[in-house]
N, C-alpha and C positions, 0 to 999 in steps of 0.2 A: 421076354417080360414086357409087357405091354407097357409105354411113356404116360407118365402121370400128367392130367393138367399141371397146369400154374394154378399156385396159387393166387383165388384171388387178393386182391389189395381189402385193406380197410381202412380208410380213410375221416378222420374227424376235423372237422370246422369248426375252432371254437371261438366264438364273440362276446366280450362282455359286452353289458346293457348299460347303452349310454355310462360309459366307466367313470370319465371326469363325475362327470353332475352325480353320479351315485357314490362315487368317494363323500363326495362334500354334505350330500345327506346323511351318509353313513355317520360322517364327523360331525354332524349338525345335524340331529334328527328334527328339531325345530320345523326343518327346510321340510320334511315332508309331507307328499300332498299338494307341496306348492309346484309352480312353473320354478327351471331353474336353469339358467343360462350360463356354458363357462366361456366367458368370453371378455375384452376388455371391455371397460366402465361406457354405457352410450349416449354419459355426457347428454341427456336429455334427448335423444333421439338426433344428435350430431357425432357420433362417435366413428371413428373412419377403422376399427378393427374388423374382426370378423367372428363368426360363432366357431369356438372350437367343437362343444358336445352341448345340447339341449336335452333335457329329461323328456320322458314321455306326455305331462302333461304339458309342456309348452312346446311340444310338436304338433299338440292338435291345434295348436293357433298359427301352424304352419312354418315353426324358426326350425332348424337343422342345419346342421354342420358345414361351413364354409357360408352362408348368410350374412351377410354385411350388418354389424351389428345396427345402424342404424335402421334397415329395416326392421329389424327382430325387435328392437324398441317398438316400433309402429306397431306390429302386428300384437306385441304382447306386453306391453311398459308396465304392464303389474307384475312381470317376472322376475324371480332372484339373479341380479348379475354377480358375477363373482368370478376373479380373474385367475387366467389357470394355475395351481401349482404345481409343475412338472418333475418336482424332483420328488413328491409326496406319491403323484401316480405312478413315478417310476417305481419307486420302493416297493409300492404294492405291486406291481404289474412283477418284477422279479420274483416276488412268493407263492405268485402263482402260475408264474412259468416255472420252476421248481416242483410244484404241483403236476402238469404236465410231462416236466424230467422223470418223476416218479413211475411214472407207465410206459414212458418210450423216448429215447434216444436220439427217436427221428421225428423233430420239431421245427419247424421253420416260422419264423418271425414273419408276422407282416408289419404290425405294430406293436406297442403297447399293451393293446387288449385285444389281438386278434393274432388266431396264430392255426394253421397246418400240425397234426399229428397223425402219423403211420403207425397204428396199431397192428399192424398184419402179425409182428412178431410175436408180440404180447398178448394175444388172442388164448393161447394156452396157459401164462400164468394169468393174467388178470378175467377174463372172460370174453364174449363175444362185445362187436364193436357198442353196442347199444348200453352193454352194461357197462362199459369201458367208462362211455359218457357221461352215465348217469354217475357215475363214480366219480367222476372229474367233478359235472356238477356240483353233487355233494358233499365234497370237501371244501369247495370254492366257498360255497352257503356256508360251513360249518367256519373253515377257518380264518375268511374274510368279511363274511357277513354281505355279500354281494352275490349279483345271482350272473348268471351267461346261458347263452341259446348255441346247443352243441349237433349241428349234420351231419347224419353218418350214411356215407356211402360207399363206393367202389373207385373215385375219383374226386381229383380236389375240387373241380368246377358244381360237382351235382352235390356233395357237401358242403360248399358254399352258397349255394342257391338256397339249399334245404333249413340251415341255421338263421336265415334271413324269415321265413313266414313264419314264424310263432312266438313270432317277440313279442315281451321279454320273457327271461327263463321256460325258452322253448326247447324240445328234444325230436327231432326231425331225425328220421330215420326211411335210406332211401334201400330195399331190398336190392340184389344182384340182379340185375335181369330186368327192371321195372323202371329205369331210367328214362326212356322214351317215353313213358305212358304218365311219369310222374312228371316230367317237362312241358309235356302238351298244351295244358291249357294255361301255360304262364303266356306273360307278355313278354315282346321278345328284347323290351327294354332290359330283362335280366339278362340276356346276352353277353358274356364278355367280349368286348371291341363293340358292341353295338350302344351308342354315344346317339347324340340329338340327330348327327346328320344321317347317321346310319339307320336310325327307325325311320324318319322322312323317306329314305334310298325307299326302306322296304315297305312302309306304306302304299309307295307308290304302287308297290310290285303285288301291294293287296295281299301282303303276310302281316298280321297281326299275333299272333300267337305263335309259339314256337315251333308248338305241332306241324300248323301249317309250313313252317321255314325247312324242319325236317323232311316234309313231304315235295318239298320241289327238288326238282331238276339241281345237281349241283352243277353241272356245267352252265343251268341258266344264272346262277348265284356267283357262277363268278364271272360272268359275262357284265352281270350289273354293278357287281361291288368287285371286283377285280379279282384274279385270282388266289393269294392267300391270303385276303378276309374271307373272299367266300368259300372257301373248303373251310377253312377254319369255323366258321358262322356253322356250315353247315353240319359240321363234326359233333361241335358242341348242342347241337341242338337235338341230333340221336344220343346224346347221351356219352360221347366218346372225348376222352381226355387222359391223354399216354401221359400225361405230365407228370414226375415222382415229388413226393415231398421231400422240398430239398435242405437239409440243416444249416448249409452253410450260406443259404439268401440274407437272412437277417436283414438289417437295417443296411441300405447304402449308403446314407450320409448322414452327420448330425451338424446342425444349424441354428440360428435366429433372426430376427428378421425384424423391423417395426417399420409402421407406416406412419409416418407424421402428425400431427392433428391438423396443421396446414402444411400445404408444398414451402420449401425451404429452398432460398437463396444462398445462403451463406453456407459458402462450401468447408470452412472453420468447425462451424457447427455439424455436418454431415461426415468430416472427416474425425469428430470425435464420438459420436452416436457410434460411427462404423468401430472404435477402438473400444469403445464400452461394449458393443457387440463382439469381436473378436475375444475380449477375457470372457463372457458370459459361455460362447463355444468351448474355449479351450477346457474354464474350469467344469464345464458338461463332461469333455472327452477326459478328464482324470478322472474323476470322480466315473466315470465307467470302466474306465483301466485300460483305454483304447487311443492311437492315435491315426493322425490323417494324412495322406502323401499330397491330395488333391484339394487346391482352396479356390474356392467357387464364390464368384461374387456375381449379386441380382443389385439391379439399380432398377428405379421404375421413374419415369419421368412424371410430371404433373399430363394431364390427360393418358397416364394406361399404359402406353409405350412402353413395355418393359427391354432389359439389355441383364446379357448374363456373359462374365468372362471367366477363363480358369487356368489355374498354369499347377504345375505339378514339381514339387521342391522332391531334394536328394532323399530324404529322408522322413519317416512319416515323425509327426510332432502333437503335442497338446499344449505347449506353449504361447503365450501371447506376443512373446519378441521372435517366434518364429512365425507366428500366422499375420500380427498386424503388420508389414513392410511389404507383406505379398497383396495382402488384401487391398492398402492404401494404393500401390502401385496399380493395380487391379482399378482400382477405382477413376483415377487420374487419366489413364487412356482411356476408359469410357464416358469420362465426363464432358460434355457440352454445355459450357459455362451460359448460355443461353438460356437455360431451361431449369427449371424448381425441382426439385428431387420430392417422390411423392413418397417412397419406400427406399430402404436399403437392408439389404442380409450380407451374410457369410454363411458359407455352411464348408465342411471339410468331409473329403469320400476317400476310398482306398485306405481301408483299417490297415491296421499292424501294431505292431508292440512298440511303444514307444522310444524313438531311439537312444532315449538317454538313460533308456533301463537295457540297450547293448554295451557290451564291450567295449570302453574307451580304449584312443589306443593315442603316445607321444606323434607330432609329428617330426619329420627328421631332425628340427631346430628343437628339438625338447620343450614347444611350447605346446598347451594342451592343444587335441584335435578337438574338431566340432563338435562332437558328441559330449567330451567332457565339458565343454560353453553349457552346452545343452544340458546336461545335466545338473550342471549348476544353477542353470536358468529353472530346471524341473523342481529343484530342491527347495527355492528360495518362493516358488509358487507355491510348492506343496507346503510349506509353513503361514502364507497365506490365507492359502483355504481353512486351513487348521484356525486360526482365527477370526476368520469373517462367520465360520461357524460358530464361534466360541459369543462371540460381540455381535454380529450382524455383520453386513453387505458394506456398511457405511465405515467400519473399525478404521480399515485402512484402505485410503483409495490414491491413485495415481494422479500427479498435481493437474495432467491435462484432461481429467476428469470431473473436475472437483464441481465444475459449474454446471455437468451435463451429468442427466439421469434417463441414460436410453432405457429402455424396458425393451425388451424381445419378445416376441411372442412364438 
């Protein structure tokens, strides 16, 4: 009996459009038609944040994502600024990853609004990949009132590329076989790995287009850009990408972060921004029902210089008496009292369940173990948040607080 191919794969790339700025139109139809910027306030063209999402009208004045909000003032100060709400995009971002859940199993997280699905299985109850899409699309329109540009191919890389040209509420569809020929005359800045220095490498080498990149020599590809970028370069650019979508990538860290509105001296003050930052994480990571083994601190000095350290506790956590004394500690070896602090974050990596929803257990003196601290500490947080929801942010705040209002971004 003769061996059956494989099946091929069917892979979908789906992106919403510009999400932040189209939530906020959504909720604010006013906004539409206008430029709309989600990013913090630019303070008149002084604002040291950054652009998180720009709508499509104040992209054509050139502001996009990670743009220092004070340029994006400059280029466009007739724009709507409006500062992100991330727990309003979460919400929605969940409903319509559920949406997603609804056809396949096999979803991987990139973001918020971006995410890998493996159709191959569901090809027979829901239909072929393109109808799949459209299907996705049209509940997304129907029950969020937002639209997304969905690429269907054979691979995650050429599905990604594909949901990217026909924005917004685009349906890019790339046939089995026609990979190569549909790659060809892109630029090879959509390359993944291929970054500023790496088009410069291959300009030089007189490859513009991908086509071209596909058509050379791969041992001369990796003779210039080394060896696994350049088989890699060169793979992706026939169309080849073994990669599977993976469900369990998800997010790897969650965090916050704020940058000053000037460089800061007073390490009193830096040390309690950072402890307004650490509840701001934790109460993130309840409110997802996740916690973190890895606490991760970025300091950024005045001129750029950034510094990252990390240590890793017994047990993962979402509390703030377990993350602030790691983070503080964290911060004190890498501070050099010389210098202004221009940024500070925290962010927490390595999920798990949180340990104060395991099993406590006495220790030999019959005083409680750590977990049971911990869970008293979880408890007395979780009634917390149950009020700061009920009252606001401000109901009840911690007295080494009380003078400082870090914002995270």
């Amino acid at each position: 009996m003769p061996r059956s191919e494989p099946q091929r794969r069917t892979v979908l790339h789906v992106d919403m459009d510009a999400f932040y700025a189209a939530v906020e139109i959504r909720e604010d139809p006013s906004l539409r038609g206008k430029p709309v910027v989600i990013g913090s306030d630019p303070q008149k063209g002084s604002g040291r944040g950054v652009v998180s999402t720009a709508n499509y009208e104040a992209r054509r004045y050139g502001v996009h994502s990670a743009l220092p909000i004070s340029q994006a003032w400059r280029r466009c100060p007739q724009a709507v600024y409006i500062r992100p709400r991330i727990r309003l995009y979460a919400e929605i971002s969940a409903r319509i990853f559920n949406i997603f859940r609804s056809f396949t199993d096999q979803v991987e997280t990139l973001s918020l609004d971006e995410a890998f699905l493996d159709v191959t299985a569901s090809r027979r109850l829901f239909g072929t990949g393109p109808e799949i899409a459209a299907r996705i699309k049209r509940r997304i329109t129907e029950e969020e009132r937002l639209t997304a540009s969905v690429g269907v191919a054979v691979s995650k890389y050429v599905a990604k590329v594909a949901s990217d040209l026909e924005k917004p509420d685009g349906l890019v569809v790339v046939p089995a076989g026609s990979e190569r020929e549909f790659l060809a005359p892109l630029e090879v800045s959509r390359l993944w790995g291929a970054g500023p220095k790496v088009q410069a490498r291959l300009a030089q080498l007189r490859l513009r287009t991908i086509g071209e990149v596909a058509r050379q020599d791969p041992l001369a590809l990796e003779q210039s850009l080394g060896p696994k970028l350049g088989r890699r370069l060169h793979d992706l650019a026939n169309g080849r990408d073994a990669r599977r979508v993976n469900p369990g990538a998800g997010r790897k860290s969650h965090g916050k972060e704020i940058t000053f509105p000037q460089d800061v001296a007073d390490r009193d003050r830096v040390e309690r921004t950072l402890l307004g930052l650490c509840e701001g994480v934790a109460r993130g990571l309840r409110r997802q029902g996740i916690a973190g083994r890895t606490i991760h601190l970025k300091l950024r000095w005045d001129g750029f210089e950034t510094h990252t350290r990390q240590r890793t506790v017994d047990r993962p956590t979402d509390t703030t008496e377990a993350i602030w004394p790691v983070a503080r500690a964290l911060f004190r070896e890498a501070d050099d009292p010389r210098r202004q602090v221009r940024l500070i974050g925290v962010s927490l990596s390595g999920f798990g369940a949180p340990a104060a929803e395991q099993l406590a257990l006495l220790d030999a003196d019959n005083t409680p173990a750590p977990a049971d601290t911990e869970r008293i500490e979880r408890r007395l947080a979780e009634t917390v948040d149950t009020l700061t929801e009920r009252f606001g942010r401000d109901a009840l705040k911690r007295a080494a607080l009380l003078d400082s209002h870090p914002r995270g971004s």
